[in-house]
N, C-alpha and C positions, 0 to 999 in steps of 0.2 A: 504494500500500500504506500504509495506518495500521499502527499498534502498537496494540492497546486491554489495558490495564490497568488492571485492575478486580477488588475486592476483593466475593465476593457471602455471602449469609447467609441460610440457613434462618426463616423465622420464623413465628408462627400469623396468622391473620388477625387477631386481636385486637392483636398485639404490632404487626402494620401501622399501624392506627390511632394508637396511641399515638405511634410514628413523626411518624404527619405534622401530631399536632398540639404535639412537644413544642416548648419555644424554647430546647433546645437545638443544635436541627437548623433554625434559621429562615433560609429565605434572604440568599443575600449583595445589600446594595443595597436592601434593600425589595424585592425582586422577587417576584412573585406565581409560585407554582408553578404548574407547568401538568400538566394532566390530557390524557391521551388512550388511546383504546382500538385495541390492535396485535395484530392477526393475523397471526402468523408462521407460512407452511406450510415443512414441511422438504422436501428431494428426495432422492431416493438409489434404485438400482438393487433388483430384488429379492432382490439377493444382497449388497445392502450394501456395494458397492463402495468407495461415498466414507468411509463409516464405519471402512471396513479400513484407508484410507491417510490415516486421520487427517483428515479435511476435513467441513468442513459445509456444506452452502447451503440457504440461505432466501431467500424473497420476504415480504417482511415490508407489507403492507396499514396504514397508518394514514390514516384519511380515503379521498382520491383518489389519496394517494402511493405509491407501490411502488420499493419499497428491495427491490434483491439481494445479499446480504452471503456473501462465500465466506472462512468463518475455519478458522484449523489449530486441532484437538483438541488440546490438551497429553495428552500422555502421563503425565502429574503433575500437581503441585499449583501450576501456575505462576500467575503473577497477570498477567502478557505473554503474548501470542499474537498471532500474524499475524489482518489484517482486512483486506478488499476488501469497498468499499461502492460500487453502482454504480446510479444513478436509472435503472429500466426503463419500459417503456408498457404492461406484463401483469401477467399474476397465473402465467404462465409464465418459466420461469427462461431466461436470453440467454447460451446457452454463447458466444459472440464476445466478452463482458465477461470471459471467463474468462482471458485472455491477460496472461500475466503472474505468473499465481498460479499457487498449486501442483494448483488442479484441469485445468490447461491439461495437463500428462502425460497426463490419463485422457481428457479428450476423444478420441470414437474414434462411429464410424456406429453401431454398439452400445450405447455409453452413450446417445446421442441417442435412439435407441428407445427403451433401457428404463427411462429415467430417470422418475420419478413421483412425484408426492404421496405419504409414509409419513406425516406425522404434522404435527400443528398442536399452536400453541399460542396461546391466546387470554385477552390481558390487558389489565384495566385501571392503566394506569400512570401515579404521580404523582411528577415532575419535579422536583427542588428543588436549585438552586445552591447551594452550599455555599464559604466562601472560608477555609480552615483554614490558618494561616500565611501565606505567600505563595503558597498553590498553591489552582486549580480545582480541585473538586472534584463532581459531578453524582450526585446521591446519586436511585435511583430506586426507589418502592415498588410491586412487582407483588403483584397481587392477579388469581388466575384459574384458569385448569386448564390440562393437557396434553389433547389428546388423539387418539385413534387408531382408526377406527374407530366403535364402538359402544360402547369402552373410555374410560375417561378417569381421568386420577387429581389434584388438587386442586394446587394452585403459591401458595405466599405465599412471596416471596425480598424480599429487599433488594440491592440492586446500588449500589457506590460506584467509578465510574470517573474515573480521573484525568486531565483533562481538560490538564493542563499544572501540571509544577510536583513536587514532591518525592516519590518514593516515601513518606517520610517524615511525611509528613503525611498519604498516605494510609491508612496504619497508624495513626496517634492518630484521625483520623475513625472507623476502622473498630471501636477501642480505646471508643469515645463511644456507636457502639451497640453491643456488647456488653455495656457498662454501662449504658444505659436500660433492656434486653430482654434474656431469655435469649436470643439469636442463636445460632446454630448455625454456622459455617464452613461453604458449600457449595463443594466442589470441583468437584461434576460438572454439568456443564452443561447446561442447556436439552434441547439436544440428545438428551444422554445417558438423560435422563430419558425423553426419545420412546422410544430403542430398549428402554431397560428396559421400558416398558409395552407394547410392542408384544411382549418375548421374554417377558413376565411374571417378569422376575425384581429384582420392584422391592425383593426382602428376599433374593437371591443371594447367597452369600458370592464373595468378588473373590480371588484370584489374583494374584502379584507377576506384573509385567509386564516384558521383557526391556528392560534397560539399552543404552544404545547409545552410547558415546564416539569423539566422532575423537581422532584420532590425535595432532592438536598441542592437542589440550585442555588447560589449565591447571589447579591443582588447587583451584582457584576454582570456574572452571564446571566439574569432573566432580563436586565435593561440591553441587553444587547441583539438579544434573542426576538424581543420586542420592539429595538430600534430596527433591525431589518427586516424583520418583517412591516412594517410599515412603513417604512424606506421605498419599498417594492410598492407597496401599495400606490405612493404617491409616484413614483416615475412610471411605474405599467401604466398610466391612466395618461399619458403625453399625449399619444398618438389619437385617443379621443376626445381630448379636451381641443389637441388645433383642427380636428374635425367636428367640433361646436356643438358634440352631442350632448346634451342635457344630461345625462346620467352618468359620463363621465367627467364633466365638471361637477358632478356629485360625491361621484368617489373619492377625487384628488379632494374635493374638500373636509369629506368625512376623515380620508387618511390626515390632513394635515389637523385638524380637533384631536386624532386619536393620538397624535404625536405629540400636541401643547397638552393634552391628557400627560402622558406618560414623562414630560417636564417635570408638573404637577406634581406627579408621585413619585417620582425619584427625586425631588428637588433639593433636598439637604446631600445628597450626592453626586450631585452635578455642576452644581455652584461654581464656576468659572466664567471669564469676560467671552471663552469661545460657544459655551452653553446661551451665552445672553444677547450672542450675537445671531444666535441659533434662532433664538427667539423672535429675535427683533425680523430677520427674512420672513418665518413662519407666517408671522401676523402680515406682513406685509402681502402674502399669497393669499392668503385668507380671505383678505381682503378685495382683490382680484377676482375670487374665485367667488365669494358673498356673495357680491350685486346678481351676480346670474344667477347665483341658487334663488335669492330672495325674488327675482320676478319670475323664474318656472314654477314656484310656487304657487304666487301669487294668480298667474295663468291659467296654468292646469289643473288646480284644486279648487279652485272658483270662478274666474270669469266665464272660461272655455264651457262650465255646467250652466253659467247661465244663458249662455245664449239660446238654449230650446225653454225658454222661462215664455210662459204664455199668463199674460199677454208682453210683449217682448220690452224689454227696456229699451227706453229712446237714449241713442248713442253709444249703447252700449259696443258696437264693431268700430266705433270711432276710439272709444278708450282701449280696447283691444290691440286694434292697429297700433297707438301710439307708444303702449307697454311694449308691443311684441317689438317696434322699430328702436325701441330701450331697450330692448333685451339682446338684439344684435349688437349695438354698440357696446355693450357691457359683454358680451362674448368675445366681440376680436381685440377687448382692451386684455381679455383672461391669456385668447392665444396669445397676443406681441409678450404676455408679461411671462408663458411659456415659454417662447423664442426669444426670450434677454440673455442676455451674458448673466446677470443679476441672480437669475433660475439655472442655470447651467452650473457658476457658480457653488449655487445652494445644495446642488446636489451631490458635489461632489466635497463640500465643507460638511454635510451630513455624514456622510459613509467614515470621511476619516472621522468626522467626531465621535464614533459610534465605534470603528476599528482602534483608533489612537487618539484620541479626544485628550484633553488636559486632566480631562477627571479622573483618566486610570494612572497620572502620576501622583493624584491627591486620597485623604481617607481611606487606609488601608484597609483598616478595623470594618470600616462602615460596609466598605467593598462585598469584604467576604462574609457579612452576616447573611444566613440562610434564609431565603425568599420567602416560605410559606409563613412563621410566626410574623415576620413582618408584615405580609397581606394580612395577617387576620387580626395585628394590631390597628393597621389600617383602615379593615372594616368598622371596627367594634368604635373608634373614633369619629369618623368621619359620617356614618350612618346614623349614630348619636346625636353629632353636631344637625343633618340633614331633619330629621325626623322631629328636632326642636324648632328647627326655620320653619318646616311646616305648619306648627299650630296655628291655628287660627288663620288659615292660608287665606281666607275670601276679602280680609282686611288687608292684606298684602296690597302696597301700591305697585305699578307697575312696573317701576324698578328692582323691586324686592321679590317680587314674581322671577322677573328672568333673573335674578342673581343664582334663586332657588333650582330653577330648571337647569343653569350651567352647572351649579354643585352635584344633581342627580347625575346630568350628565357627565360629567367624571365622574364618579360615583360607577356609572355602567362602562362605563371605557373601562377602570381599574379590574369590574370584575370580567370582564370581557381577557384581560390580559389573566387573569386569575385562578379563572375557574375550574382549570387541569388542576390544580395543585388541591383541590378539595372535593376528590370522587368517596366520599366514605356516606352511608346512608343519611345520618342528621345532618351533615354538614352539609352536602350537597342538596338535601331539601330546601334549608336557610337560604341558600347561595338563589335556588331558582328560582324561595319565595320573595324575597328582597330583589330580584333582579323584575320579576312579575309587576312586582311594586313599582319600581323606578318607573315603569314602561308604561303602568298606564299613567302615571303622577305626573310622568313628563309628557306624553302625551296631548293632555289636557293641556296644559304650560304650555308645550308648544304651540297648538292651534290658538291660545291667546296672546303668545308673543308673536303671532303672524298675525295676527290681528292690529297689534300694534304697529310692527312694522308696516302693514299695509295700510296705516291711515296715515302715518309720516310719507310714504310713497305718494301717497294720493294727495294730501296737501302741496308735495313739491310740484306734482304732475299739474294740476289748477294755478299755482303759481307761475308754471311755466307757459300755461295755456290762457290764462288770463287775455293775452291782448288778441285771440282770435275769436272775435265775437260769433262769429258764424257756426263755432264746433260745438258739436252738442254732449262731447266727452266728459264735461261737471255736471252734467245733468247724471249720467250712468253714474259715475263716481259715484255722486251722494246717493243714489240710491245704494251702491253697495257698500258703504260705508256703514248706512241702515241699517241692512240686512246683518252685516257682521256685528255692528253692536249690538243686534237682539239676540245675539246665539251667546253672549260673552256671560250672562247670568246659569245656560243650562253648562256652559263647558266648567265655572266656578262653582257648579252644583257637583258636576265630574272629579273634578280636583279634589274638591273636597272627600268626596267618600276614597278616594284612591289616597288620599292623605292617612282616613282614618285607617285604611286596610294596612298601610307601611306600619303604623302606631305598634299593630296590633301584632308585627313577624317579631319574634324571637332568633336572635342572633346567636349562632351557636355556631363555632369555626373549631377544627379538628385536625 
């Protein structure tokens, strides 16, 4: 078994070029780079076996050689993963090389049958040593395609794997081209890239993926474990958000909450000016990515119902139209603010913060205390504090409402990160009665912080419509302004009883 660790990077073919001729990247030693052309086929079952348990294998072709490589998929943004590299005599993969790795589980007379060719990848690759401090560095430029079938979709990457020698260095390499080229951070792999061409969903929006901690984890490895994977979360969602999909601008916003989440609760361990710089980009995407979530909202869970309203509202497709022509500007403000250096940046100041961040030279002690009593001191705290803010929720001014609804919502992010680490029968009861709780309390919360937000919406929208006497779009408005303030007494009736129900769960962590 290797370790391969290695830092890769989106780029255009032209930014390739520029790569391998600058002399800021010139080989260590005088050494001549070398050139060659690699055929990698991937294998996997028709129902994506290897894919589902996280594993890959390839026979990778250069020359006469044939390399079979079986690596573990990170579930995140890691820059380590398991590698098994084994010289075969085919262009057929040697389940008997499997022995030892984690594809040796699935071998079975059924994988051996249905195992087959899904997808190639075909590239030409230039080699170049690199010696950045005291550490190897193997900096490689692809230039070529994926592909699948009759399908295929275009691959220029940069790959910097560290060959021996300091994480450290290979973060300032990777820092070097970032700064020659807009580089991109790529998270997903090769690989990945296959089955997206193959599902066609190379502009999908992505889904947080379930969190998984053992049990003696430190809170070292569960912040890091939890920083990539939500890392992944936030960059998988690129290609949907500059395609202006509504539910990918949802995602990248959920993952960046579940990131200023996990701030939150790791904050007394993180505490550094790079953590706070961290912060400070976060909010700023956040922010980007807001105004779009706050008008698809606003759209599709109400206007868009009212329009079959009989007898119809006067204006109503006039304030429609004006929202939806705000809701493009506010989308290609999300893409440019995806397409920044700013964002580009950010992503890749995230991965080392999370690989080599300042905080794993700070609080040792704190580091390595073990994950689980500290989530259930956490709970026993914080759910305490939650369920006191509650009382008396229906006097809650507006303010004091959403302070409540973001507490919950941290609150579900933490047990969201959590919830492995408390599979025992009472614990896990608590966990999903409390979590039941949040869900409908926030709930409620939330359809009246949208409530809110959509009458400052609407106030700006009249103010900005003001000098067009002719549009009949303040007419719709106050009507639905109406209408939302009559629902605001039954959803505080809602609240309320979903308040009383949290009162009432017993906390009990194990």
């Amino acid at each position: 078994m290797g370790t391969e660790t290695e830092i890769k990077f989106q780029v255009s073919p032209g930014d390739l070029q520029k790569l391998a001729v600058s002399r800021n990247l010139r080989s260590s030693g005088g050494q001549l780079a070398e050139h060659e052309h690699i055929v990698s086929t991937y294998f996997d079952t028709p129902d994506h076996i290897l894919k589902r348990n996280g594993i890959s294998l390839r026979v990778r072709q250069a020359g006469k050689k044939r390399i079979q490589t079986i690596k573990t998929v990170a579930n995140g943004a890691a820059v380590a993963r398991g590698e098994w590299e084994t010289r075969i005599n085919g262009d057929e993969p040697d389940l008997r090389a499997a022995r030892g790795t984690p594809l040796q589980r699935l071998v079975s007379k059924r994988l051996k049958r249905d195992l087959d060719a899904v997808f190639s990848t075909h590239v030409h690759r230039t080699l170049v040593p690199l010696r950045p401090g005291n550490s190897r560095v193997e900096l490689a430029l692809d230039e070529g395609h994926v592909r699948a079938g009759l399908h295929s979709s275009p691959l220029a990457e940069v790959e910097l794997e560290l060959k021996n020698g300091s994480i450290g260095d290979l973060f300032r390499t990777a820092r070097l081209i970032a700064k020659l080229v807009p580089a991109r951070v790529a998270l997903k792999a090769k690989s990945q890239q296959g089955y997206d061409l193959i599902a066609n969903q190379r502009t999908a929006s992505v889904s947080a993926a379930k969190i998984s901690l053992p049990p003696r984890a430190t809170l070292q490895t569960a912040f890091q474990t939890i920083g990539r994977s939500i890392l992944h979360h936030i960059a998988a969602n690129e290609p949907a958000v500059s395609a202006g999909l509504p539910e990918g601008m949802h995602q990248m916003r959920v993952g960046v909450r579940r990131l200023r989440a996990a701030l939150w609760v790791f904050s007394d361990m993180l505490r550094s000016e790079q953590t706070e710089s961290i912060r400070k980009d976060l909010k700023w995407l956040a922010g980007k990515l807001g105004a779009v979530r706050d008008l698809d909202v606003f759209l599709t869970t109400r206007l868009k119902r009212l329009e079959a309203s009989d007898p119809p509202i006067t204006g109503l497709g006039d304030l429609v139209a004006e929202l939806e022509y705000r809701r493009a500007v506010a989308a290609d403000a999300a893409k440019v603010a995806i397409a920044s250096a700013r964002y580009r940046l950010l992503i890749l100041n995230m991965l080392e913060w999370i690989e080599d961040g300042a905080w794993l030279k700070l609080r040792p002690t704190l580091r390595q205390q073990k994950i689980k009593p500290f989530a259930a001191r956490l709970f026993n705290r914080r759910i305490a504090k939650a369920k006191k803010r509650a009382r008396g929720i229906r006097e809650l001014n507006v303010q004091d409402r959403h302070g409540l609804r973001i507490a919950l919502k941290k609150l579900r992010y933490a047990i969201y990160f959590f919830e492995s680490l408390f599979q025992g029968g009472a614990s896990r009861r608590a966990l999903v009665k409390h979590k039941d709780c949040f869900g409908s309390l926030q709930d409620s919360l939330g359809a009246l912080n949208d409530i809110a937000v959509h009458q400052r919406m609407i106030a700006r929208l009249r103010k900005d419509i003001a000098q067009r006497k002719s549009n009949p779009a303040p007419f719709a408005a106050d009507a639905v302004m109406g209408l939302e303030r009559s629902e605001t007494r039954k959803l505080l009736d809602t609240a309320e009883k979903a308040a009383c129900k949290l009162h009432k769960a017993e906390a009990f962590w194990r």
